[in-house]
C-alpha positions as CSV (number, residue, x, y, z in Angstrom):
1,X,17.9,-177.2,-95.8
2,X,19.1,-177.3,-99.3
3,X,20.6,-175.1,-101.2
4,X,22.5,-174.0,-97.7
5,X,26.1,-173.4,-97.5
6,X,27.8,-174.0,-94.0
7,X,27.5,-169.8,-92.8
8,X,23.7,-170.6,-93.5
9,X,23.5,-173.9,-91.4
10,X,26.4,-172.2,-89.0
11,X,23.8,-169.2,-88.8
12,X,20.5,-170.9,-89.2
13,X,20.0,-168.8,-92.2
14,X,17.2,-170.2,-95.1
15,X,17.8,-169.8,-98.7
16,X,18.1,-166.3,-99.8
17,X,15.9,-164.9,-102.4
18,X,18.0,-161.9,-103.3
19,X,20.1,-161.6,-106.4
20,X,23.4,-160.2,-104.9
21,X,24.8,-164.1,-104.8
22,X,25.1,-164.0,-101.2
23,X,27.7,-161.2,-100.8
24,X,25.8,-158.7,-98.6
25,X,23.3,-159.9,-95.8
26,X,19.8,-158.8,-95.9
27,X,17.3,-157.6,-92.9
28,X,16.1,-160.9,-92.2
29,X,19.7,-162.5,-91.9
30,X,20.5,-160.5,-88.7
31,X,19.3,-161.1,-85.1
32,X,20.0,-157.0,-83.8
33,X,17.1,-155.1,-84.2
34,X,18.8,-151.8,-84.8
35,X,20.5,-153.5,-87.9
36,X,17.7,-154.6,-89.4
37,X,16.1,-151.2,-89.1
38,X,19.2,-150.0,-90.8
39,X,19.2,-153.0,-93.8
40,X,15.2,-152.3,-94.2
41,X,15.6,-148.9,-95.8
42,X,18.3,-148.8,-98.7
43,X,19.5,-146.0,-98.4
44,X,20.6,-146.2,-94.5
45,X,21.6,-149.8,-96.1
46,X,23.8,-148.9,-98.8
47,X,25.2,-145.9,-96.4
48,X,25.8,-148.3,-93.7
49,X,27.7,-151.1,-95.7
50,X,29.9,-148.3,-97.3
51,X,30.6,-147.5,-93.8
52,X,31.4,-151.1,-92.7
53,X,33.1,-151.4,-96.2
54,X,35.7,-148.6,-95.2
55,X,36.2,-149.1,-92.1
56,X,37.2,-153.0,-91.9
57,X,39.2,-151.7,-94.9
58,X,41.1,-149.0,-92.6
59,X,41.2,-152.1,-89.9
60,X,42.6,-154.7,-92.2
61,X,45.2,-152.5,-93.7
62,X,46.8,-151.3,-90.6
63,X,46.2,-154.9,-89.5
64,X,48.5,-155.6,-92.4
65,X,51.4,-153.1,-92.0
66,X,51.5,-154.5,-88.4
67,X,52.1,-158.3,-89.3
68,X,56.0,-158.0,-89.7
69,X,56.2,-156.1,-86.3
70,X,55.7,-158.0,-82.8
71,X,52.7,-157.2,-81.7
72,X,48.9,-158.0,-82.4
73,X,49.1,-157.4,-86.4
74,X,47.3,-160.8,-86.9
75,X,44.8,-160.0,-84.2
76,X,43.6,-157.0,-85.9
77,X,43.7,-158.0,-89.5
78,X,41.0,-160.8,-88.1
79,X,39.2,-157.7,-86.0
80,X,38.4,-156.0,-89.6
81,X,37.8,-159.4,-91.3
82,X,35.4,-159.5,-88.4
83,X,33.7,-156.4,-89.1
84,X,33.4,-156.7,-92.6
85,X,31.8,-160.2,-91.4
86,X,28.9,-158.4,-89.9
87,X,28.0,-157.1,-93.0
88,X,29.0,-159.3,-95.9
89,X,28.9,-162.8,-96.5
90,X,31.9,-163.8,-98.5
91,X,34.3,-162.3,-95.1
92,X,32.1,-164.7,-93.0
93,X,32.7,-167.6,-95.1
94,X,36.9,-166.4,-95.0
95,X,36.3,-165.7,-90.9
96,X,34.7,-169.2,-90.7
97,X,37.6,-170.8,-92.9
98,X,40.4,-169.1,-90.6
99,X,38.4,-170.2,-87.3
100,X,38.5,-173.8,-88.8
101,X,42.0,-173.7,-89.7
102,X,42.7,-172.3,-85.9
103,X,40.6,-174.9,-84.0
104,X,42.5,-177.4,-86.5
105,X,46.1,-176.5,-85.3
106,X,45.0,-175.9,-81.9
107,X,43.4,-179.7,-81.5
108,X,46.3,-181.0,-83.4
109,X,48.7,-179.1,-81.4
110,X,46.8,-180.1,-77.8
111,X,47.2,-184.2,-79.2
112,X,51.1,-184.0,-79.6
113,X,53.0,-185.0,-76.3
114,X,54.0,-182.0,-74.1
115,X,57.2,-181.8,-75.5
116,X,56.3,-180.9,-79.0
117,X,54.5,-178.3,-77.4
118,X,57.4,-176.6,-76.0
119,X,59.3,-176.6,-79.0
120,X,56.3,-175.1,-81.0
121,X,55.9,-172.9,-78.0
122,X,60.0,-172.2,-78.2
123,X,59.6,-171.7,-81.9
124,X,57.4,-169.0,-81.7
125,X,58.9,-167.2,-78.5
126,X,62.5,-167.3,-80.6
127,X,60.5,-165.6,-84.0
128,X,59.0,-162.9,-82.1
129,X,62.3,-162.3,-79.7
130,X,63.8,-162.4,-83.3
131,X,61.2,-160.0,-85.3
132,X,62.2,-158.0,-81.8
133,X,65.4,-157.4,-82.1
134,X,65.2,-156.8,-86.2
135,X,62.7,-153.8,-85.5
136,X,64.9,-152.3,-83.0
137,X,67.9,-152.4,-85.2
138,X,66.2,-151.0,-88.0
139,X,64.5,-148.1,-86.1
140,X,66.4,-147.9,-83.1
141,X,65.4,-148.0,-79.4
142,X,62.3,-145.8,-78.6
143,X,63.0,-142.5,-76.7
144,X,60.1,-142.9,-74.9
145,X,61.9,-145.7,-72.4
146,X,63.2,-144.9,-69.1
147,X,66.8,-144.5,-69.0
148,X,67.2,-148.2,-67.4
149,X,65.9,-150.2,-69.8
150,X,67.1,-147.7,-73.1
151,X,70.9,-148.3,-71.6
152,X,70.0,-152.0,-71.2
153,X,68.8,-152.5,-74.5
154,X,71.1,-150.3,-76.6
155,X,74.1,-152.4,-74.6
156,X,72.4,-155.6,-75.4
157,X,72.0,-154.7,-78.8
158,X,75.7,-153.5,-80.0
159,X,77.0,-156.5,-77.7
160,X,77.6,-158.4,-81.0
161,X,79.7,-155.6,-82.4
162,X,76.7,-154.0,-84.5
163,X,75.7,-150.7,-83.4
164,X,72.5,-149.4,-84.4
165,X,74.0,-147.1,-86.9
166,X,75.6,-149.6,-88.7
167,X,73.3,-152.3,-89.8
């Protein structure tokens, strides 16, 4: 087991005699059988990991632009990370670091009494509510709504004097 990094032991992976310092994962490092057909030939291999390349790219991107909005922007910046996982070793050493860091908070945050949970809880339900009410001011309320809750929201939103014009 020397010369193994954790994603090796974490994987059950051996030492690696390629020279690509352990960026791209090779046909023995994967347990799907259609994969490995793929990573056998190069040119399917090569083909493939510019497809995986781009499209965790495409994933992590939007995944970006989505953070500052409520919503799952976090969620999908980790889906690409994910993908590009599948295929390259140095975003499965980053996925493995942010599960970690997770799984850290989350045990950390599960041996505080319950009422530290309810104000991290309350912390986060007042930054989204927050990042809410930001995005609707700055774009304005969706036409899509029904008519109830449009009216509700565009009342709730000049109640402080602001319309949605005017910020």
């Amino acid at each position: 087991m020397t010369g193994q990094g954790p994603v090796e032991r974490a994987h059950g992976r051996g030492e690696r005699g390629r020279g690509d310092d352990g960026i791209l994962l090779d046909a023995h490092d994967d347990e799907w059988e259609w994969r490995r057909r793929i990573r056998a030939n190069p040119a399917t291999a090569r083909l493939y990991r510019l497809v995986i390349a781009l499209g965790g790219l495409v994933i992590v991107v939007a995944g970006l632009a989505l953070v500052p909005l409520p919503g799952p922007g976090w969620l999908v910046v980790f889906a690409g990370l994910a993908l590009w996982a599948s295929e390259f070793e140095w975003a499965q050493r980053v996925l493995d670091w942010v599960k970690a860091r997770v799984h850290a908070w989350n045990t950390w945050v599960r041996a505080r009494p319950w009422w530290v949970q309810g104000i991290a809880m309350l912390g986060t339900v007042v930054v989204v509510l927050a990042l809410i009410v930001i995005v609707l001011r700055l774009s304005g309320i969706p036409s899509f709504l029904p008519d109830g809750p449009e009216t509700y929201l565009r009342r709730l939103l000049t109640a402080g004097g602001i319309d949605q014009q005017g910020l």
